[in-house]
C-alpha positions as CSV (number, residue, x, y, z in Angstrom):
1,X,208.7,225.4,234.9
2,X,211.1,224.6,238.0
3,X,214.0,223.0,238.1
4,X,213.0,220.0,239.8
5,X,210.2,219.7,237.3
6,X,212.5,219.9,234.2
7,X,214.9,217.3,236.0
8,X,211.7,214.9,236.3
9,X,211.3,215.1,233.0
10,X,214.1,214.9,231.8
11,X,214.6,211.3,234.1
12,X,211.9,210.2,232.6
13,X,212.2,210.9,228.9
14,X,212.1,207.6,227.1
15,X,215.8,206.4,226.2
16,X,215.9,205.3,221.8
17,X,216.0,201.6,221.8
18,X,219.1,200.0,220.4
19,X,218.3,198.6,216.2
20,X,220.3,195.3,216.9
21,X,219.5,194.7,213.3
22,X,222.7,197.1,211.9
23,X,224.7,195.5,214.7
24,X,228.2,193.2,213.3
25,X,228.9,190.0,215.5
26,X,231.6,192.7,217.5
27,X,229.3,195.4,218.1
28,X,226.4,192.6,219.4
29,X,228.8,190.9,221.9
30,X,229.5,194.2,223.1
31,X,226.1,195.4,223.5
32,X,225.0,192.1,225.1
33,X,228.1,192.6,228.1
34,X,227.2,196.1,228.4
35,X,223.6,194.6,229.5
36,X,225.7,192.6,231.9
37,X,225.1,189.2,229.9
38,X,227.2,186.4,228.2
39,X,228.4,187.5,224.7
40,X,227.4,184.4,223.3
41,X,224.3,185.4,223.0
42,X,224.8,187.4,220.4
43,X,225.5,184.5,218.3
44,X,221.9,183.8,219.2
45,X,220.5,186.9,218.1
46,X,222.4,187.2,214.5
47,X,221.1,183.9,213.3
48,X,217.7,184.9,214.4
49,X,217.8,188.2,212.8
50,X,219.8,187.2,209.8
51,X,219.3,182.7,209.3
52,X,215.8,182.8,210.3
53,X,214.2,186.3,209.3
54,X,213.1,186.7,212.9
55,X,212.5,190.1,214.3
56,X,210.1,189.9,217.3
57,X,212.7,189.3,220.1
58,X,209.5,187.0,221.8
59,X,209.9,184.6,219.5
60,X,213.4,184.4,220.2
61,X,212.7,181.3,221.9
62,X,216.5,179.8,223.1
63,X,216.6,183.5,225.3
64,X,215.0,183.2,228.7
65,X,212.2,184.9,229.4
66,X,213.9,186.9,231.8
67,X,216.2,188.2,229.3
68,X,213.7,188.9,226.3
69,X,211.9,191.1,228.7
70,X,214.8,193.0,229.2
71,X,216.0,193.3,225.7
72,X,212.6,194.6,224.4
73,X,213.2,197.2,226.7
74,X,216.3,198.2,225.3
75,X,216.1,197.1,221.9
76,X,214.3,196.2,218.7
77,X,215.0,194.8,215.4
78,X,213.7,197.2,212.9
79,X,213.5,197.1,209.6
80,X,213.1,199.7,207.1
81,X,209.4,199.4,205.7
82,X,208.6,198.4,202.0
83,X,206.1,201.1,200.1
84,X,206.1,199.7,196.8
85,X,207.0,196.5,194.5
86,X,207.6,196.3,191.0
87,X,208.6,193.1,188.8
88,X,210.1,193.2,185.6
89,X,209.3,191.2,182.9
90,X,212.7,190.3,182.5
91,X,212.7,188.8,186.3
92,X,213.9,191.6,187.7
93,X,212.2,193.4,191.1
94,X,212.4,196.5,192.5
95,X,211.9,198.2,195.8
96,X,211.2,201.1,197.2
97,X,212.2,201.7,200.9
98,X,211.1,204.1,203.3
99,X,213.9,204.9,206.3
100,X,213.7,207.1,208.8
101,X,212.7,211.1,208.2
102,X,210.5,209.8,205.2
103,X,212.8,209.8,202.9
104,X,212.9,206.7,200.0
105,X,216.0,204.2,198.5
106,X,215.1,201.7,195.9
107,X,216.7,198.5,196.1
108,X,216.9,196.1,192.9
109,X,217.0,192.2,192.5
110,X,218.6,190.7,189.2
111,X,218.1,187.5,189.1
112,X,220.8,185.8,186.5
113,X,220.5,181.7,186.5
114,X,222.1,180.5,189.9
115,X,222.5,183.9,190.9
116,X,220.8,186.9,192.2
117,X,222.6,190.1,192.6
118,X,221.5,192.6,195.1
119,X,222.2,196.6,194.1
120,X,221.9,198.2,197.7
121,X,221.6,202.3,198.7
122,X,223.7,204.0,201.0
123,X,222.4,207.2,200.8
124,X,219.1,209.0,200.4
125,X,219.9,210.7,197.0
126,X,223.6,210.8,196.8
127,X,226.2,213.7,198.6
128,X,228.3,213.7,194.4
129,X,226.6,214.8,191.4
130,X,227.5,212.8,188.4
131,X,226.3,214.2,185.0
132,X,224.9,211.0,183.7
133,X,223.2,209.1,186.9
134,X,219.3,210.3,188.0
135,X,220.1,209.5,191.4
136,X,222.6,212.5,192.0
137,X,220.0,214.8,190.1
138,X,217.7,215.0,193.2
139,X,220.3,216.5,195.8
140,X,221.1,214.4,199.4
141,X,219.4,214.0,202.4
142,X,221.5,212.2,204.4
143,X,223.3,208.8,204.8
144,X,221.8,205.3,205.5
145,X,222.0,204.1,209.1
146,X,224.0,200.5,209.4
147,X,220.4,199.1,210.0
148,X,218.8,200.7,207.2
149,X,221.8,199.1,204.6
150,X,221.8,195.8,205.8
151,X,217.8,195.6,206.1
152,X,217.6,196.3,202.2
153,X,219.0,192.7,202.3
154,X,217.1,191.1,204.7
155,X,214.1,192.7,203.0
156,X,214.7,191.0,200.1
157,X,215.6,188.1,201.7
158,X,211.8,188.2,203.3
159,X,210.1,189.3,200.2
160,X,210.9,185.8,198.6
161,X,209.8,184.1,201.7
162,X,213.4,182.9,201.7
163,X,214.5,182.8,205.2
164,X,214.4,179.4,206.6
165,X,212.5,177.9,203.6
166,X,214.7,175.7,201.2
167,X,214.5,177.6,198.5
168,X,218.0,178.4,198.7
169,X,219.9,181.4,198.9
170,X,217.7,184.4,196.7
171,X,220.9,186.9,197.1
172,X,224.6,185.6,196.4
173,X,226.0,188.4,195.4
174,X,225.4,192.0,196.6
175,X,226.8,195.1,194.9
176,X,226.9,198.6,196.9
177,X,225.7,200.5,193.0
178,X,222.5,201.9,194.5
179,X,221.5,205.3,195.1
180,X,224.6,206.6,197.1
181,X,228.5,207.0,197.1
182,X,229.7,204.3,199.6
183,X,232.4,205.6,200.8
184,X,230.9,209.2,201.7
185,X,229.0,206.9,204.2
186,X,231.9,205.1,205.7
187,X,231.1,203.3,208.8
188,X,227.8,202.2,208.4
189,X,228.8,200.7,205.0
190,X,231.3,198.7,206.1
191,X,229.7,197.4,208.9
192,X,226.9,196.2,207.0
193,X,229.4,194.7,204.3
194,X,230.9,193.0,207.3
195,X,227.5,191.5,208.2
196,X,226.9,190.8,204.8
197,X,230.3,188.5,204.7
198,X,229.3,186.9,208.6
199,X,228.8,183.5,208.7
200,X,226.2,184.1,211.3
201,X,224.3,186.5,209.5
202,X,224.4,185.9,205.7
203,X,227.7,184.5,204.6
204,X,228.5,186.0,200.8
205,X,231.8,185.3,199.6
206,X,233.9,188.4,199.8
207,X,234.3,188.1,196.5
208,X,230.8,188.5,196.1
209,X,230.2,191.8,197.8
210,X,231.4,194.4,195.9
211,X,232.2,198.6,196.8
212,X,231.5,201.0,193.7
213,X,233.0,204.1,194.1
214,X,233.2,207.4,192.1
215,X,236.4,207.7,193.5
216,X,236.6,209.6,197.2
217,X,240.4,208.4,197.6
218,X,241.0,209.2,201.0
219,X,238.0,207.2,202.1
220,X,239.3,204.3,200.1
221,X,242.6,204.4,201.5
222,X,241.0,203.3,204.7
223,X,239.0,200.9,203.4
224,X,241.8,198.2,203.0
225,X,242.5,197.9,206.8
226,X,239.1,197.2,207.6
227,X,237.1,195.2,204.7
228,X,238.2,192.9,202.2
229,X,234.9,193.4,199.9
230,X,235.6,193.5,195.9
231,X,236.0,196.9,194.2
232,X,234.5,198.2,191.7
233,X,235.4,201.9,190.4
234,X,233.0,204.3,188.0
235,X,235.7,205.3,185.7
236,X,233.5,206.5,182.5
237,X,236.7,208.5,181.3
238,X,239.9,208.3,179.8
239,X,241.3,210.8,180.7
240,X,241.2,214.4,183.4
241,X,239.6,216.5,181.2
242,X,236.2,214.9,180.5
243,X,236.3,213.3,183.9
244,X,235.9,215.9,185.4
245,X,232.8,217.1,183.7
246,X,231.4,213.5,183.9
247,X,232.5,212.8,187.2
248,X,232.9,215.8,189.3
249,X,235.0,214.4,192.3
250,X,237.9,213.9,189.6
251,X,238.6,217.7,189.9
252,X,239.7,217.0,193.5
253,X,241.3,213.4,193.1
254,X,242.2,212.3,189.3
255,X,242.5,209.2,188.0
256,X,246.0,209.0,188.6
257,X,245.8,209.0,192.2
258,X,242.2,207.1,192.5
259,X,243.9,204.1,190.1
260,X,247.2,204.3,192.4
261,X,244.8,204.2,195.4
262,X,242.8,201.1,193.9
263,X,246.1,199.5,193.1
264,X,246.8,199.5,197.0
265,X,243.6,198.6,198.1
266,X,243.9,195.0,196.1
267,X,247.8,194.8,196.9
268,X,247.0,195.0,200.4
269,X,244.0,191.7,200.5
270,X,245.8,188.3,201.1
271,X,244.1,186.9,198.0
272,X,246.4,188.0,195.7
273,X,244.5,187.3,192.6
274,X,241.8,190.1,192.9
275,X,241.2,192.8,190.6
276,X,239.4,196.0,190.0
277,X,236.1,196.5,188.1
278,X,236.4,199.4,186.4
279,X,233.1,200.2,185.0
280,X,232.7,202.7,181.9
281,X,229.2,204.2,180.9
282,X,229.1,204.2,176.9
283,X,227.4,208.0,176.0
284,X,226.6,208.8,172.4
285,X,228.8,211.0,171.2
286,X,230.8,212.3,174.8
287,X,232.9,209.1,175.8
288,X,232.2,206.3,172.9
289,X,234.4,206.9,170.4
290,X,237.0,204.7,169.2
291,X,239.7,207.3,170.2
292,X,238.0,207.2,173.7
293,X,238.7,203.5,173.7
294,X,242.6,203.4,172.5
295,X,242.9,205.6,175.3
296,X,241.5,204.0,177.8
297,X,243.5,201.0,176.6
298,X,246.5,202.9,177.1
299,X,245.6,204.5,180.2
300,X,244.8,200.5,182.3
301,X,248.1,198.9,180.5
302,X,249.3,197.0,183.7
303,X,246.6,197.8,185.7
304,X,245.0,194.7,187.4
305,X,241.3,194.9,185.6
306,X,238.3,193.9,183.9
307,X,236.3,196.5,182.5
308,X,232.4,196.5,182.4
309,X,230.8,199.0,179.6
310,X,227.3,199.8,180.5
311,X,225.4,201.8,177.7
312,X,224.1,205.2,179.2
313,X,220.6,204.4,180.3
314,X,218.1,207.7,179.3
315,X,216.1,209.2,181.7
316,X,213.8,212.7,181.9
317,X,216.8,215.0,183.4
318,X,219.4,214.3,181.0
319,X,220.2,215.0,177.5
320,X,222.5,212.6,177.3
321,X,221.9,209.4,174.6
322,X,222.3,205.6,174.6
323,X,224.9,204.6,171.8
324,X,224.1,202.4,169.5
325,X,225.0,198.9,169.3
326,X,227.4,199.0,166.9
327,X,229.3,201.8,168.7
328,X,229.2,199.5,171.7
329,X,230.7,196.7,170.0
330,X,233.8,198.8,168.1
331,X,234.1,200.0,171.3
332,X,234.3,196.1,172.8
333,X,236.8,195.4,170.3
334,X,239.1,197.9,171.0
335,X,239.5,196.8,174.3
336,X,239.3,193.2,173.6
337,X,242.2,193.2,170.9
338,X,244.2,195.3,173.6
339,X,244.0,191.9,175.8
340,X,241.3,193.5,178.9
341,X,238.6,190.7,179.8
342,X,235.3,193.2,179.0
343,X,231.6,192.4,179.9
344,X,228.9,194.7,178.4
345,X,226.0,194.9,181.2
346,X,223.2,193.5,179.6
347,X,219.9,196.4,180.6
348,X,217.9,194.6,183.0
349,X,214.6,196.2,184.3
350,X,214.7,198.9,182.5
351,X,210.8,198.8,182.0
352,X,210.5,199.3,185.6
353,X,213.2,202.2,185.8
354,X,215.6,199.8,187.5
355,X,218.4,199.7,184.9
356,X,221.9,201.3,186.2
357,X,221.4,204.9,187.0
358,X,218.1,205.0,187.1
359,X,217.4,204.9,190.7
360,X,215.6,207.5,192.2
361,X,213.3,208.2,195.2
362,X,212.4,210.6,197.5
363,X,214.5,213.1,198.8
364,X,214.6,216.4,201.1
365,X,217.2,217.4,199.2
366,X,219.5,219.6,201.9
367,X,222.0,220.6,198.9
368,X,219.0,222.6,196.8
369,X,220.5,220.3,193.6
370,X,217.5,219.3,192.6
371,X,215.2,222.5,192.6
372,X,218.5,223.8,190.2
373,X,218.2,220.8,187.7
374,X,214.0,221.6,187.6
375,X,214.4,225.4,187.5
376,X,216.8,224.1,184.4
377,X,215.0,222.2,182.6
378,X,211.7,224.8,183.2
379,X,213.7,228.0,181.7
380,X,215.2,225.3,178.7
381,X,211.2,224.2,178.1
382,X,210.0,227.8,177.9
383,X,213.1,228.4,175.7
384,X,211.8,226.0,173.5
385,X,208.5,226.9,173.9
């Protein structure tokens, strides 16, 4: 091939069009003056994206003509595409998304009275490998785009038919506990938390978004200059030791420094009453006992905190067990009498694998995790066998 003809080609290769749907108020008014136009228009484009649930930029009907011709050759709004729907009984419904390279996320809707919470993916399978969560059982393929986060909501939004059609708002609270660690995908998490707090797109409370991390401290360090979402943090220990087999990550930042770096995070919002979720998964027999409990008492004295227990949810890949009610509630007690404000999470949509860490869906899993975890469990079944 000649050089000329390689330079045709490459002239004429087709440029990717711009996703405007993953794009914050900042990043829209600066696309819209790199097209050489007013950045008021991308006031425009949020609330039809994000009020009214529109994506074909045609029906964008305050844009000239002139300019909608220009944008849909530059841009699209593109959301990722719903394969499947379940519905609990309970009222709960679940998703599962493709994104780009084929992978799948699963999104889940609990609906509780006036509010709906939202659990949103940030990864395809997750980059950590807790022992207790499905999820980090199939590996990681790679991280959610901006568009891809966000559009979980809007998907939601749209499966309701909710946009525009006064049934009031289906999601008010949004919680980044999908498949994923959040702060291993750090941009494009925070930008769709920031369009997830934008009056022009959807407006939730800051309060009302919350981060859940396993703990990547250096990552949340950041966070405070740049978001002023809730925080939640996956605790699930008392102490180093069993941490670090529950919750791998601890080996490399403890829960000394990840409480010390929470501890910043909500000293450094202007509302000074926040506080940190800590959330603690209840597993028969590894973390339940009351010693586990006076410990962890100990270990949040002057912390700011409430602490959410969420009974270990069973699934195929783990050994683990759920405990049983009554240890939940000595466990409650403990904690209670030691003056914490503690919430069990009530299992919602479990019959539809949507309960806490039971997320999965489909992965090319880069880190070979997965094919380790099945090779596992094959040698343990022939074992038994």
């Amino acid at each position: 091939m000649s050089t000329s003809t390689s330079a045709t080609i490459a002239s004429t290769a087709e440029v990717p069009k711009v996703n405007l749907l993953g794009l914050t108020r900042a990043q829209m008014e600066q696309f819209f003056l790199d097209q050489g136009e007013k950045k008021f228009r991308a006031q425009q484009v949020l609330k039809w994206i994000h009020h009214a649930g529109v994506i074909d930029i045609e029906q964008m009907s305050n844009l000239g003509k002139a300019l909608r011709e220009k944008l849909q050759r530059v841009a699209e709004v593109r959301p990722p595409e719903i394969v499947s729907q379940h519905d609990s009984a309970d009222g709960t419904r679940k998703w599962a998304v493709r994104v780009d390279g084929g992978g799948l996320v699963e999104t889940v809707l609990i609906p509780d009275r006036e509010r709906a919470t939202l659990c949103v993916s940030s990864q395809v399978g997750c980059s950590l490998d807790c022992s207790f969560c499905s999820t980090g059982k199939q590996g990681f393929q790679r991280d959610l785009s901006a568009a891809e986060i966000i559009g979980q909501v809007w998907l939601a939004i749209k499966s309701y038919d909710a946009f525009q059609s006064g049934k009031g708002r289906i999601v008010t609270n949004v919680v980044m506990m999908g498949m994923g660690e959040p702060l291993m995908n750090f941009d494009n998490v925070v930008s769709a938390m920031n369009l997830m707090m934008e009056d022009l797109a959807y407006g939730i409370s800051k309060r009302r978004v919350t981060l859940s991390t396993s703990g990547v401290v250096p990552a949340l360090d950041r966070l405070a200059e740049v978001s002023e979402a809730s925080l939640a943090v996956s605790l699930h220990a008392p102490n180093d030791a069993l941490r670090n087999e529950l919750v791998p990550i601890n080996r490399k930042y403890p829960i000394a420094r990840l409480l010390e770096s929470c501890r910043n995070y909500i000293d450094a919002q202007s509302d000074n009453k926040r506080v940190v979720t800590v959330e603690y998964t209840l597993i028969a027999g590894v973390n339940d006992q009351l010693e586990h409990a006076r410990e962890l008492a100990e270990l949040l004295r002057d912390f700011p905190c409430k602490i959410n227990l969420i009974p270990f949810n069973p699934f195929s890949q783990s050994d683990y067990r759920r405990p049983s009610g009554n240890a939940v509630s000595r466990f409650w007690q403990v904690l209670v009498d030691a003056g914490y404000i503690v919430t069990v999470r009530t299992t919602r949509g479990d019959d539809i694998d949507a309960a806490c860490g039971q997320l999965v869906g489909q992965v090319v899993d880069r880190t070979r995790r997965s094919e380790r975890y099945r090779n596992a469990a094959e040698n343990q079944a022939t074992k038994a066998g």
